[in-house]
C-alpha positions as CSV (number, residue, x, y, z in Angstrom):
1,X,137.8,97.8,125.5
2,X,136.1,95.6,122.8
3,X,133.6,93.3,123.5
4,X,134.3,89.2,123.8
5,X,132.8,87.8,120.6
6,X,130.3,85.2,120.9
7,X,129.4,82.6,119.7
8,X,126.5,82.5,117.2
9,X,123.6,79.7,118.6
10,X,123.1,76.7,116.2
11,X,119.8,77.7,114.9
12,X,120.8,81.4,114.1
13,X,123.6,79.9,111.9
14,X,121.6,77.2,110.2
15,X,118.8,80.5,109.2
16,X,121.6,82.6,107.9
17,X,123.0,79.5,105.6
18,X,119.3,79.4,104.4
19,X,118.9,82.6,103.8
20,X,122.4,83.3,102.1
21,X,121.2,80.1,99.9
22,X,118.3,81.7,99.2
23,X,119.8,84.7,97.9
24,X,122.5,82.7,95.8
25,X,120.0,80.8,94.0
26,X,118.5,84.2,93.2
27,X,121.6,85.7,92.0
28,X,122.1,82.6,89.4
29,X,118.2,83.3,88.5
30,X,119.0,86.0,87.2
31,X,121.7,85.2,85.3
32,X,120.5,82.7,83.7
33,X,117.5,85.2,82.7
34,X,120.0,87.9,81.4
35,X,121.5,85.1,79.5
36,X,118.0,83.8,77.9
37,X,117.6,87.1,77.0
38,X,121.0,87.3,75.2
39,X,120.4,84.7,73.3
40,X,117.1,84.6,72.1
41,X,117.1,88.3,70.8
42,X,120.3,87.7,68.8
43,X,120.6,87.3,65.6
44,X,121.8,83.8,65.1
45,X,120.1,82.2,68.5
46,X,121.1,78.9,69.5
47,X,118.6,76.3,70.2
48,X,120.7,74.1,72.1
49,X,121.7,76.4,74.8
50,X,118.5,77.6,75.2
51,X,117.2,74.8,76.1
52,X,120.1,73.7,78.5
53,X,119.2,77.5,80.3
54,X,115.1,76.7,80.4
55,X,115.9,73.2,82.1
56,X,118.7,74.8,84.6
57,X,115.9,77.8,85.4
58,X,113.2,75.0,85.9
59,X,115.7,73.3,88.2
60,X,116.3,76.8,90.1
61,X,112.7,77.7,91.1
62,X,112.7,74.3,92.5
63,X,115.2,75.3,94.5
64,X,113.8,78.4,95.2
65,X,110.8,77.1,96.6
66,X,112.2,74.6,98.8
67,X,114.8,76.8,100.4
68,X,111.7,79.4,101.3
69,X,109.6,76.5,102.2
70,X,112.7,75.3,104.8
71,X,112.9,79.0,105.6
72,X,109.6,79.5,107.1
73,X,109.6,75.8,108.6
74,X,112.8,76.8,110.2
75,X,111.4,79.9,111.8
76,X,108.2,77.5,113.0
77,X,110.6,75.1,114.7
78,X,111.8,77.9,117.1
79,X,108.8,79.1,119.4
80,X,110.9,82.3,120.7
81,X,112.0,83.2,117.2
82,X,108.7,82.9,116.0
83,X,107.0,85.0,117.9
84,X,110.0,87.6,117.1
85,X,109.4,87.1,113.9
86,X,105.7,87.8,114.0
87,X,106.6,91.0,115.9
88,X,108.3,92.3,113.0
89,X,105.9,91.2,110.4
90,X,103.5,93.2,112.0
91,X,104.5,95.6,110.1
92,X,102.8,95.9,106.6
93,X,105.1,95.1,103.6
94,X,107.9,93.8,105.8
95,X,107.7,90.2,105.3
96,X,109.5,86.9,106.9
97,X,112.1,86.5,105.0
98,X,113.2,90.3,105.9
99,X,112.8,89.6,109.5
100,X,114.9,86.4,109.0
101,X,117.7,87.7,106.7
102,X,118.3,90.7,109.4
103,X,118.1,88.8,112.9
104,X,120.6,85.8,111.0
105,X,123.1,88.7,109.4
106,X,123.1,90.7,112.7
107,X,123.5,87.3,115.2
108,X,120.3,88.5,117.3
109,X,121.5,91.7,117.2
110,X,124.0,90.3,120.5
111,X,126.6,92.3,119.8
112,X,125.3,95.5,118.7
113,X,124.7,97.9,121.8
114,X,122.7,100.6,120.3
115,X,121.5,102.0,117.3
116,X,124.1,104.3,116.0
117,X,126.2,101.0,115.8
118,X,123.6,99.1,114.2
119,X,123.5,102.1,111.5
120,X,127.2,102.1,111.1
121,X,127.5,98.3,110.5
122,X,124.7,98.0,108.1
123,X,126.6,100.9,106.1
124,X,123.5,103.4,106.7
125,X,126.2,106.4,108.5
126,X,126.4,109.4,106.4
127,X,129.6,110.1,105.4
128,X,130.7,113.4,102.8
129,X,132.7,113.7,100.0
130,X,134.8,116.8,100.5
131,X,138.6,117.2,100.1
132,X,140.0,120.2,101.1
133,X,137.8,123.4,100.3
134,X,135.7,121.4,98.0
135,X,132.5,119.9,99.7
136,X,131.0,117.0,98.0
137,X,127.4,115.7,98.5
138,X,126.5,113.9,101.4
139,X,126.1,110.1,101.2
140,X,125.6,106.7,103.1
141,X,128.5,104.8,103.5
142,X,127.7,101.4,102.0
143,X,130.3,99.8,104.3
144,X,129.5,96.7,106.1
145,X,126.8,93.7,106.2
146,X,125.6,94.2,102.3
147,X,122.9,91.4,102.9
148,X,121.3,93.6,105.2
149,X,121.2,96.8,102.9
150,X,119.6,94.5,99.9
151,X,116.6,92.6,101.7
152,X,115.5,96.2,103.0
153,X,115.7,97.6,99.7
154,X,111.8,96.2,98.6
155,X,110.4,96.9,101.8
156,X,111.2,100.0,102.1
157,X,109.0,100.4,99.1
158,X,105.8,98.6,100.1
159,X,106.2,100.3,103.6
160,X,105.5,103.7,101.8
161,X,103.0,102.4,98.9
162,X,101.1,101.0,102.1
163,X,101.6,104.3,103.4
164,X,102.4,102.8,107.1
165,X,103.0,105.7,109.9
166,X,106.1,106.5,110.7
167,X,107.6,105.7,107.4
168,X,104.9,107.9,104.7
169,X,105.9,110.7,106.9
170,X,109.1,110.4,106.9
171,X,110.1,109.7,103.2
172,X,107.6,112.4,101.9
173,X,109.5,114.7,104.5
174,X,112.8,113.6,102.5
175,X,111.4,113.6,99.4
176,X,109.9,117.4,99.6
177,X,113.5,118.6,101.2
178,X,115.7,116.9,98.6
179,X,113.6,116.2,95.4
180,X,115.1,112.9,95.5
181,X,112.8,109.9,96.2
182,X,115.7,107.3,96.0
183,X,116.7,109.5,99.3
184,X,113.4,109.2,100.7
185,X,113.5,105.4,100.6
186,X,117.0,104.9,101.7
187,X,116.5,106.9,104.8
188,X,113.1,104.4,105.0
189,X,115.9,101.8,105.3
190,X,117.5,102.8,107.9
191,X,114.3,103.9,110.0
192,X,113.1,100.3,109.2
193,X,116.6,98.9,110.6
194,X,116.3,100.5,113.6
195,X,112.6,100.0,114.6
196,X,113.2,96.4,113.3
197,X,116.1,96.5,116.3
198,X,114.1,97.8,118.7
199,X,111.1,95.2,118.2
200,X,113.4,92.6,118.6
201,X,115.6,93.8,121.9
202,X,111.8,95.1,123.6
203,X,110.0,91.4,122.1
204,X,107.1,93.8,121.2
205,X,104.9,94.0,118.0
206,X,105.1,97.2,115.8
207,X,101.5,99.0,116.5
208,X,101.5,102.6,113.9
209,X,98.7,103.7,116.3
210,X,100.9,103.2,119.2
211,X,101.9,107.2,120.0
212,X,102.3,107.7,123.9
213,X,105.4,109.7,124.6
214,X,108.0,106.4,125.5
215,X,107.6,105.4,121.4
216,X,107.5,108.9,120.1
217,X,110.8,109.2,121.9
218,X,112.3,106.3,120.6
219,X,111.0,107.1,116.7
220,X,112.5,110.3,117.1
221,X,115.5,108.5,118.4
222,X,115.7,106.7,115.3
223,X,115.3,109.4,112.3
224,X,119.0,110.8,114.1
């Protein structure tokens, strides 16, 4: 039987408009920086359009600001969120506009029932590349909620150069079994996912120090 769907709640729509805004304005940021780019190191540049692209880039970081400024205002305006919020943020390197792009994307995570779904959605499964007698190397899926998958990509980064227990540990294991340090930090990703998920469903803030056998169970729970 599949679950009813529900109904997102007004103000876990109106985040995930700001948020997706957010992350368009960035996208044309960056174009317009590539383009710059272009055009300035050519050899014939012209004048004109730069100066069209330095008025339009002015215009975004306007933009820019105000959407993070409405962002964080937004999250003020809702006491429970808020305090959810804060929760996450607890941890070091994971900032509020992480917190907000994954509790928008996943709807308050209401209908995701445990954490091999949450995985599966967000396109963190494993899955291999084998055909027959040939066995391929073993990959993540990439299927799913994309948005989620890029806002986790930086913190999974400052999590480990902050060197933050449980995720140090767990990327240097990674790192000293595979040699690969873009492995490390993806399977940073997913552990960050997943304690992110559990913080949010238990309304409790992340504490590193926090090591009595009920959280030890549920980390371990997690690096499956």
């Amino acid at each position: 039987k599949l679950s009813l769907w529900q109904k997102p709640n007004e103000e876990t729509m109106q985040l995930r408009d700001l948020t997706r805004y957010l992350e368009f304005l960035n996208g044309q940021m960056t174009d317009c920086r590539n383009r710059l780019e272009s055009y300035e190191h050519r050899g014939i540049p012209t004048d004109l359009v730069t100066k069209l692209l330095k008025s339009l880039m002015k215009a975004l970081e306007k933009q820019i600001k105000e959407a993070h400024s409405q962002i964080g205002q937004h999250i003020k305006n809702h006491k429970e969120l808020s305090e959810k919020v804060a929760h996450i943020t607890a941890i070091d390197g994971v900032g509020e506009l992480t917190a907000a792009v994954i509790i928008s994307e996943l709807n308050d995570f209401q209908l995701i029932e445990n954490q091999r779904q949450l995985v599966s959605y967000c396109g963190y499964d494993p899955v291999e590349n084998q055909s027959g007698k040939r066995k391929g190397k073993c990959r993540i899926s990439k299927k799913g909620n994309a948005h989620v998958r890029r806002i986790l990509y930086m913190p999974a980064f400052n999590v480990v150069r902050c060197a933050v227990k449980p995720f140090k540990d767990l990327f240097d294991r990674v790192y000293r079994e595979t040699g690969i340090k873009m492995k490390g930090y993806v399977a940073v990703q997913k552990k960050l996912l997943t304690i992110i998920y559990t913080l949010y469903k238990k309304n409790e803030a992340f504490d590193p120090q926090y090591n009595n056998k009920n959280q030890e169970g549920v980390l371990t729970e997690m690096v499956k």
